[in-house]
N, C-alpha and C positions, 0 to 999 in steps of 0.2 A: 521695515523687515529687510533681512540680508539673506539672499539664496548663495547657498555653498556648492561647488563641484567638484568633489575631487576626481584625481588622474594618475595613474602611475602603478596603480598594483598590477600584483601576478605572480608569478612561479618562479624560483629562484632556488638556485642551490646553497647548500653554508657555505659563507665566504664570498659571495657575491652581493651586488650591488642594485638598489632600487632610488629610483627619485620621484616622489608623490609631488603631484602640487595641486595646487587649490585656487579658485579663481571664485573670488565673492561676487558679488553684483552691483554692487557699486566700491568707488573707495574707499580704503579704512584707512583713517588717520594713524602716526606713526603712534599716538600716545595712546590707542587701545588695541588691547591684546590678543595676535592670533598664535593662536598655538596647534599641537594636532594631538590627538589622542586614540587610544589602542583599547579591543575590547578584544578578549578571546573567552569562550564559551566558559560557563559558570562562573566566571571574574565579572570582576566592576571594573568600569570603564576607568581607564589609568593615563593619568595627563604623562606625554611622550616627552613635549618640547612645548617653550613657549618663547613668543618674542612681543617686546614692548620697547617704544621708544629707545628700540637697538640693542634692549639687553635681553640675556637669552639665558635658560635656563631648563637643566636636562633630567630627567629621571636616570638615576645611577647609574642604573643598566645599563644605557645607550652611550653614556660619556664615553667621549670621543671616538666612536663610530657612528653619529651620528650629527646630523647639519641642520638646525631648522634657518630657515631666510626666507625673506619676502622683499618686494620690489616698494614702490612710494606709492603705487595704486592699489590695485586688486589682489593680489599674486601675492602666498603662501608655496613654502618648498621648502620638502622634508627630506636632504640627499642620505640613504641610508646604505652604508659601509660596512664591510664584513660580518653579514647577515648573521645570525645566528636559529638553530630550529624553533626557539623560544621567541625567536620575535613574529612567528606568523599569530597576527589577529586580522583584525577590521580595521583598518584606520579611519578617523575622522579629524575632518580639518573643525577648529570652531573659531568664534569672534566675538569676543567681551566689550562691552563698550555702556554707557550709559542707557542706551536701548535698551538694554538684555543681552542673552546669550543665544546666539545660533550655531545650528551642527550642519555639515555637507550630510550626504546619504552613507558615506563612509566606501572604503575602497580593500579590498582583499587583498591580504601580503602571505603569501606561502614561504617559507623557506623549507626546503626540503634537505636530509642528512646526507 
């Protein structure tokens, strides 16, 4: 089992800046995949960013205003650039691997107009 935590939400204007990160419970190797994921009310949860074995890949929307990275151990981070009011959901960090899949508790992104 892998326990998720994310960190970083909260209140933000358009055009500002937020950095979530995510800290698993144990290490994830580099060749399975963490990524983070967005859910806002009557939507389905919508993969944000992901990274594997160094390669990364972004939902439209967010291309190039947004960063996902993670370190060689624990630690996921989603640096997110010139907010938009459409990007307030829930975040959740998660982690694919042979085991299964694991979700954090998810973390609240407002951007306000």
């Amino acid at each position: 089992q892998v326990l998720l935590v994310e960190s970083g939400g909260g209140l933000v204007q358009a055009g500002g800046s937020l950095r979530l990160s995510c800290k698993a419970s144990r290490p994830i190797l580099r060749i399975h995949t963490m990524a983070w994921y967005r859910r806002t009310p009557g939507k389905q949860r919508e993969l944000v960013a992901a990274i594997s074995s160094g390669t990364t890949n972004y939902t439209d929307s967010v291309k190039g205003r947004f960063a996902i990275s993670r370190d060689n151990s624990q630690n996921i981070y989603l640096q997110m650039n010139t907010l938009k009011p459409e990007d307030t959901a829930v975040y959740y960090c998660s982690v694919a691997g042979p085991w299964g899949q694991y979700w954090g508790q998810g973390t609240q992104v407002t951007v306000s107009s």
